[in-house]
VOKEFI-200925 format. One record per atom (N, C-alpha, C): residue in one letter; x, y, z. Coordinates in steps of 0.05 Angstrom, whole numbers, plus 32768, in hexadecimal, padded with zeros to 4 digits. Atoms other than C-alpha are relative to their C-alpha. Last residue first. Layout:
N
AXYZ ...
END
This chain:
250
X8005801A8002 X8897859889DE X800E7FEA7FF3 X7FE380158012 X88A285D28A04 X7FF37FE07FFE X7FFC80137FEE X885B85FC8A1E X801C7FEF7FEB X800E80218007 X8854863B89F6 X80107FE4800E X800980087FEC X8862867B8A18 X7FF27FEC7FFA X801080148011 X887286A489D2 X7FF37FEB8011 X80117FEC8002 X889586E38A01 X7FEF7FE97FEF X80127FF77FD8 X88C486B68A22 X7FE980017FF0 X8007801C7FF7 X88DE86A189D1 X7FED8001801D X80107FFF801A X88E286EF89BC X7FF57FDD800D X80197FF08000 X890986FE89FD X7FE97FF47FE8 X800880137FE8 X894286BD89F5 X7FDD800D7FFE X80048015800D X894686DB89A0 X7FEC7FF18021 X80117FF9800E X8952872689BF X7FEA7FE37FFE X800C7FF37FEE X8989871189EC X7FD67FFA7FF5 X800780137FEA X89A386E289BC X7FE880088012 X801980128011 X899A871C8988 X7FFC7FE88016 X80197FFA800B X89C5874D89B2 X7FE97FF17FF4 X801880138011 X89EF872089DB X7FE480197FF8 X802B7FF67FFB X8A1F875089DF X7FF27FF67FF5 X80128006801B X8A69871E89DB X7FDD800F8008 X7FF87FE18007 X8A9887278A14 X7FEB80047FE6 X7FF17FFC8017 X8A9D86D68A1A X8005801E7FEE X7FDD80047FF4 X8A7B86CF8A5B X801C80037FEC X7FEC7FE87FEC X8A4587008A3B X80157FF18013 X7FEA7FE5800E X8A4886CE8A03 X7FFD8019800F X7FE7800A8006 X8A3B86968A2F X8009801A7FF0 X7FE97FFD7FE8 X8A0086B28A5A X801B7FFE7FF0 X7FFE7FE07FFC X89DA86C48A15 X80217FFA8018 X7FF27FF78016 X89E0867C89FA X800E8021800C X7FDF800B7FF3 X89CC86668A3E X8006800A7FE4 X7FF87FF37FD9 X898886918A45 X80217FF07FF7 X7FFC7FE58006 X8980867989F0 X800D80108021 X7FE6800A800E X8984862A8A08 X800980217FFA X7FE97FFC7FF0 X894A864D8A3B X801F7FF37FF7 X7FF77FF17FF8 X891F86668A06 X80217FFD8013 X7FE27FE68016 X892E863089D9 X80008014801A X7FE6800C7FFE X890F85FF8A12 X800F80197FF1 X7FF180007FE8 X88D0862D8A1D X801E7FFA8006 X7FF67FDE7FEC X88BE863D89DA X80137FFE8016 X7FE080127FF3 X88C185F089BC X800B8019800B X800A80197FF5 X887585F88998 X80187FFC8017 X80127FFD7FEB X88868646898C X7FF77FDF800C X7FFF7FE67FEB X88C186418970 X7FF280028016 X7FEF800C7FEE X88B486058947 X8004800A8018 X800C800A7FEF X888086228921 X800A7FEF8019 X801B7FF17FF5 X88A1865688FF X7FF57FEF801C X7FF57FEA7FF2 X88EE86328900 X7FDF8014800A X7FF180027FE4 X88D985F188ED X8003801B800E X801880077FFB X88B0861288B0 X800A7FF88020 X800B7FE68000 X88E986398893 X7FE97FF58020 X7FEB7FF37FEE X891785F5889C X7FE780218003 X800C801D7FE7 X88D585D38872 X80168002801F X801480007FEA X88DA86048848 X80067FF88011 X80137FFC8019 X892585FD882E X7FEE8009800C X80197FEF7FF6 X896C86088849 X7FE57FFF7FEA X8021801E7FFE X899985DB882E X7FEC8010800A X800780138013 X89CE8612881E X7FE47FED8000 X80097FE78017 X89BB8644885C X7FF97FED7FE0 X80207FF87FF6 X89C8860F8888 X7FF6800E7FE6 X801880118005 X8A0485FB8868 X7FEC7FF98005 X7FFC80008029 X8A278640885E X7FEC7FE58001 X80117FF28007 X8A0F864088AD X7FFF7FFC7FE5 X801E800C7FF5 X8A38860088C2 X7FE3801C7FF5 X80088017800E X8A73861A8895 X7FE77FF5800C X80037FF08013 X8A78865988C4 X7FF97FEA7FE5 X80137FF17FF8 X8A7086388907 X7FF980087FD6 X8012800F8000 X8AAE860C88F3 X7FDE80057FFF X8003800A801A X8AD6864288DB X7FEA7FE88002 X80077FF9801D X8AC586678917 X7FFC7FF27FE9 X800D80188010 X8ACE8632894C X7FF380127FEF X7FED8014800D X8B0D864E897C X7FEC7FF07FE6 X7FFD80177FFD X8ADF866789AE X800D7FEE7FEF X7FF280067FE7 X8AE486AF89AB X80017FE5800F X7FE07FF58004 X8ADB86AB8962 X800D80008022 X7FEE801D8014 X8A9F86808966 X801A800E7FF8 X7FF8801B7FF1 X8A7F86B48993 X80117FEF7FF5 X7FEA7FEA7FEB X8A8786F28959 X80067FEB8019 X7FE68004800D X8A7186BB8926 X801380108015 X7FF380227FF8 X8A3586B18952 X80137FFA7FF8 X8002800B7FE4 X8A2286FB8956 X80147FE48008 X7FE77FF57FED X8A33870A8914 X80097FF88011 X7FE4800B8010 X8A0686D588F5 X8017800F8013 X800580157FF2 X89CA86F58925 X80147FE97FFB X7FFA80037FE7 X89D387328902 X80027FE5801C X7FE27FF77FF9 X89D2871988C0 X800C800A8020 X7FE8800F8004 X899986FA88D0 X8013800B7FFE X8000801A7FE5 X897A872F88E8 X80067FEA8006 X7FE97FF67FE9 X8989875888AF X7FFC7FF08020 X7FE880088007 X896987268886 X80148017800C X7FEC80218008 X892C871A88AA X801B80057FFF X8000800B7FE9 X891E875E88C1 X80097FEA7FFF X7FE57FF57FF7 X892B877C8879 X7FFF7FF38023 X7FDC80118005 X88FC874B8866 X8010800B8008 X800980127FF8 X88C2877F888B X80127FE07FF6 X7FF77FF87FEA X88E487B18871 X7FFB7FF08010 X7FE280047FF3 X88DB87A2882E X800E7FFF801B X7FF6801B800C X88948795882B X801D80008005 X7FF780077FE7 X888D87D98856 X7FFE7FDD7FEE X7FED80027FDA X88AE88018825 X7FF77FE9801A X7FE380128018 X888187DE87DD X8011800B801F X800880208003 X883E87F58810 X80187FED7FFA X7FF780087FEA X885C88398824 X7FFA7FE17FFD X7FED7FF57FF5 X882E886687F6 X800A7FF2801A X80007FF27FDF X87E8884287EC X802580017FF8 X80017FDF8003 X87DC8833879E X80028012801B X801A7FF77FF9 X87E987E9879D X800380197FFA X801780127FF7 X881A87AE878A X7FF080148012 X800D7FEB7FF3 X884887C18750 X7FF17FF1800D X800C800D7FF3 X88828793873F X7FE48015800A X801A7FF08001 X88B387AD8712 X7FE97FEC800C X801B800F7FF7 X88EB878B86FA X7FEE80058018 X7FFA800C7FE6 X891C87BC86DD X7FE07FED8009 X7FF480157FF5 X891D87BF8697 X80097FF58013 X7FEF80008009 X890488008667 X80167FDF800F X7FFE7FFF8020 X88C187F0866B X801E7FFB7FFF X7FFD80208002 X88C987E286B8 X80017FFA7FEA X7FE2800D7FFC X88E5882986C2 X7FFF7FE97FF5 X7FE07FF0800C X88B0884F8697 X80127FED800B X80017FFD8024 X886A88198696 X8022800A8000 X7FFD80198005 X887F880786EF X80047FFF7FD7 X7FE080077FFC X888B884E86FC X80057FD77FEE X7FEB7FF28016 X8844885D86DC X80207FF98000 X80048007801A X881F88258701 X801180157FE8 X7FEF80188001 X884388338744 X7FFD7FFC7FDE X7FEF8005801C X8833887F873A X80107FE37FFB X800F7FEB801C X87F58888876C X800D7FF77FE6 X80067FE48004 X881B885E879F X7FF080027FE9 X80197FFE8000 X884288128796 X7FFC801B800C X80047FE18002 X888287FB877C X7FE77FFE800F X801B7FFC7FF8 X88A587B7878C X800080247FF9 X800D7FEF7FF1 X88EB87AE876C X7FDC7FFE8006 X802580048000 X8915877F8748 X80008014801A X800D800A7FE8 X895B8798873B X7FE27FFE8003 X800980208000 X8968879286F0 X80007FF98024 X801C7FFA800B X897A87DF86E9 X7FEE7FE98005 X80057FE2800B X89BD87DB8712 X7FD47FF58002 X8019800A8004 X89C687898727 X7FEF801B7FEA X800280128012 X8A0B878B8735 X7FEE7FEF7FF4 X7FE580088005 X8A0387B28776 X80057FE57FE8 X7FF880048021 X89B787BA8774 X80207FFD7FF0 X7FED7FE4800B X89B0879987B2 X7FFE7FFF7FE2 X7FE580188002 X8967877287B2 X801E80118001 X7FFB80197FF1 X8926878387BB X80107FEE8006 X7FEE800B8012 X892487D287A3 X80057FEB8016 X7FF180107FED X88E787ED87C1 X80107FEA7FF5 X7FEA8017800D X88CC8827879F X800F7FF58011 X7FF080037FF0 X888D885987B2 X80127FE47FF9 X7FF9801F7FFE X887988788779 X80107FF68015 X7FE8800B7FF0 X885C88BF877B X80077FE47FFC X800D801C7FF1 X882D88DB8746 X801E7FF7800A X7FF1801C800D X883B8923872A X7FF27FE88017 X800D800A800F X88078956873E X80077FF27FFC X7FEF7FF48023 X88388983875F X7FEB7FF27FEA X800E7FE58015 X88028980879E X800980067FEE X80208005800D X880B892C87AB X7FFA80267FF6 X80038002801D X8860893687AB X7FE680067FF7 X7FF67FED8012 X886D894E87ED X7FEB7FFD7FEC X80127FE38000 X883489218807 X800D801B7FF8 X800F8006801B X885988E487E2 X7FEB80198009 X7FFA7FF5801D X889288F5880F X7FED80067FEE X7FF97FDF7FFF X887188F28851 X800680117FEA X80127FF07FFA X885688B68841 X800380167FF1 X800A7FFD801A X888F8896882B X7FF0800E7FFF X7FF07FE48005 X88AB88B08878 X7FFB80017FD9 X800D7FF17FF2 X886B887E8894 X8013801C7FE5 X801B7FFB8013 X887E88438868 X7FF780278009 X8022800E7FE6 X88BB8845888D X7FEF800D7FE9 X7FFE7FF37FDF X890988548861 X7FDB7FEE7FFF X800F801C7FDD X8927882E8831 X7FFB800E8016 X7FF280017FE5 X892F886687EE X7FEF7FE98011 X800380198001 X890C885787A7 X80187FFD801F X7FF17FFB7FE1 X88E0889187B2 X80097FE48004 X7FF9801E7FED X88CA88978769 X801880048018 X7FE77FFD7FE8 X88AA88D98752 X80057FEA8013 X7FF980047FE2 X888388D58716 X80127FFF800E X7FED80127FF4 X8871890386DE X80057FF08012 X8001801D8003 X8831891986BE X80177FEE8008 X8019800C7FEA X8820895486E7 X80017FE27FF5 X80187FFC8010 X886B897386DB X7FEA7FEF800B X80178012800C X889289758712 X7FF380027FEF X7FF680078019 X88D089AA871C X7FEE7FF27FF2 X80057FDD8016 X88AC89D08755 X80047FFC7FE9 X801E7FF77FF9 X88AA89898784 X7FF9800E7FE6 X800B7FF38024 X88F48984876E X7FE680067FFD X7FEB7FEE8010 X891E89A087B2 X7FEF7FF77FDE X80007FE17FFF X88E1898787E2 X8009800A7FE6 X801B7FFC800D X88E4893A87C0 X7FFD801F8002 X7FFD80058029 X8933893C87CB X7FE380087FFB X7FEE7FF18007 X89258956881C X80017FFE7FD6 X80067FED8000 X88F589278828 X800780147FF9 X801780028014 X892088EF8812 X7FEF80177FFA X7FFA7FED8011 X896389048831 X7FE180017FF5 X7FFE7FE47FF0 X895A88E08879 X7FFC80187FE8 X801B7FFE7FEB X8948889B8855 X7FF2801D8009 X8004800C7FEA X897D889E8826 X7FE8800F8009 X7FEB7FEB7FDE X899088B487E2 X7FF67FE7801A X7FE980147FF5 X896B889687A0 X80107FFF8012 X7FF07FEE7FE8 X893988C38789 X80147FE88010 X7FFD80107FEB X891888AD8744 X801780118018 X7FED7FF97FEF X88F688E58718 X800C7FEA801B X800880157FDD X88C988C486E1 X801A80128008 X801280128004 X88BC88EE869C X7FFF7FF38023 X8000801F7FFF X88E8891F86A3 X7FE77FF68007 X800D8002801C X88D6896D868E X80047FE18004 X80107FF58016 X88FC898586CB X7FFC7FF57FEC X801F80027FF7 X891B89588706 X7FE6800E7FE9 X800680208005 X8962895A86F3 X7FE57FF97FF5 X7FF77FFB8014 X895A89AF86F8 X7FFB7FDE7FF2 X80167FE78015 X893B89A8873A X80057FF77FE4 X80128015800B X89708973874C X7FE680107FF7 X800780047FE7 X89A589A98743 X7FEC7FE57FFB X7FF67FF47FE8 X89DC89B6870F X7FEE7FFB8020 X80117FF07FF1 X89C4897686EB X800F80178005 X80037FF87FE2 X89F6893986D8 X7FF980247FFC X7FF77FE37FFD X89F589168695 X7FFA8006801D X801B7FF68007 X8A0088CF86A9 X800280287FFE X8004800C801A X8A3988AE86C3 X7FEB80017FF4 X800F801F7FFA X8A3188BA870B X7FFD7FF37FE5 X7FF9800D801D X8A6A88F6870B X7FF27FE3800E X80027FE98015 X8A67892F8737 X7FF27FEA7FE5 X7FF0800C8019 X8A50890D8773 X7FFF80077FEC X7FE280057FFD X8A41893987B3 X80137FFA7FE0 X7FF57FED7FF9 X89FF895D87A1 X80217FF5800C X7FEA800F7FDF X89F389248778 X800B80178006 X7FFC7FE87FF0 X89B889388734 X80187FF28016 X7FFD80037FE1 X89AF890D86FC X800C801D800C X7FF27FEA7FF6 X8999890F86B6 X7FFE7FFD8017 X7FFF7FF87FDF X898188D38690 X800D80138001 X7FF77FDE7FFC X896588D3864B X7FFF7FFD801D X80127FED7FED X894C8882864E X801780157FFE X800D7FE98015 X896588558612 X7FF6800D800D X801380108013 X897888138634 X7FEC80187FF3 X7FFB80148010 X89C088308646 X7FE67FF27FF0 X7FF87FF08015 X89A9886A8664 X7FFE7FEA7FEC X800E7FF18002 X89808842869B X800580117FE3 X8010801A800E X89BC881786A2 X7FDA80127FF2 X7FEE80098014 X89DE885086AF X7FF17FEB7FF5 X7FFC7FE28018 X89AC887986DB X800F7FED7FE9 X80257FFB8009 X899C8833870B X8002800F7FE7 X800080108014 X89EC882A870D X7FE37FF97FF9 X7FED80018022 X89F488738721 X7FFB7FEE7FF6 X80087FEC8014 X89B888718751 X800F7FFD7FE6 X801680068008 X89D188358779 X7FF6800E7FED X7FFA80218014 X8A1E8842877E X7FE27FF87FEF X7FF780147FF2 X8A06888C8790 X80027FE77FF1 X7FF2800B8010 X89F388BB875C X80167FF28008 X7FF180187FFA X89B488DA877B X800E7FEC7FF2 X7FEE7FF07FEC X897C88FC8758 X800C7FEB801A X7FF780107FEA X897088D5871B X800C80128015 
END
């Protein structure tokens, strides 16, 4: 396990726990509850699967530092959130050690989830990552052999659900300078609650049948929270996105 961040450590532990020889590497963290490495080189030797767990910016970098350590039957899972494009990049480290890459897209936090986060894999080494990790108990999803496939599935929800959340802010940040937080904030809990298709479905095709009007209810949403100090970022965004669909209001 190189990387022994919240995520890594409780991946490695749980990992230990269902009978896997883990060894980890954290050039910061001493202690992820697992034997710990002097380098990730060292981590990285004679194992069976090598998972990388860091960030976006580090990925390249981790694959470089064990590249040398690979054997030809191991794989190398890139279970970082970055662009299909920078999986790539990684899995071209990896393609001359001989090992097989796995690109890993963990679908859920693993914050009290560890080993038992479901995941998408896919690359050269989805089907191997999928037999070692998924054997031992995370749920495992493989869906191709292209590098970047299991990243841009996620990333592509990651637009949803960080976009909601952003778009929550927004209106909680207005509803505070108007006195109607708590109210605002119970009206979403029960959106969200009842929320089924058929709310999914309103919202796809709705959009575009009833463009024109949202747009311009969205033009006065915006004006009000720049009278209210409030950057209509998503408003903004939400009015633009509606223009730009130029379907007649019905």
């Amino acid at each position: 396990m190189i990387g022994l961040g919240e995520a890594g450590a409780a991946i490695a532990r749980d990992l230990r726990a269902a009978g896997a020889a883990v060894v980890g590497f954290d050039p910061v963290i001493t202690d992820g509850g697992v034997d710990r490495a002097a380098s990730a080189a060292a981590a990285a030797g004679g194992a069976d699967a090598v998972l990388s767990v860091n960030t976006a910016s580090a990925a390249a970098g981790v694959a470089g530092s064990v590249a040398g350590a690979l054997g030809p039957d191991a794989v190398f899972a890139d279970l970082n959130t970055a662009s299909p494009g920078a999986k790539r990049a990684v899995a071209a480290i990896i393609a001359p050690t001989g090992a097989r890459f796995a690109d890993v897209a963990l679908m859920a936090p693993v914050a009290g989830r560890g080993l038992r986060t479901p995941a998408l894999v896919s690359g050269p080494g989805a089907a191997r990552f999928a037999e070692i990790v998924g054997g031992l108990g995370m749920p495992v999803t493989a869906i191709g052999p292209e590098p970047g496939t299991a990243a841009a599935r996620k990333l592509v929800r990651s637009v949803f659900m960080k976009g909601l959340a952003a778009a929550i802010a927004e209106a909680l940040e207005a509803a505070d300078r108007i006195g109607g937080r708590d109210a605002l904030y119970a009206d979403i809990a029960a959106t969200l609650t009842e929320a089924d298709e058929a709310l999914l479905r309103r919202l796809v095709a709705g959009s575009a049948q009833h463009a024109a009007r949202r747009a311009e209810e969205m033009a006065a949403a915006r004006a009000m929270l720049e009278e209210l100090g409030v950057e209509p970022r998503v408003a903004a965004a939400s009015e633009a996105w509606l223009r730009s669909l130029r379907a007649p209001d019905g």
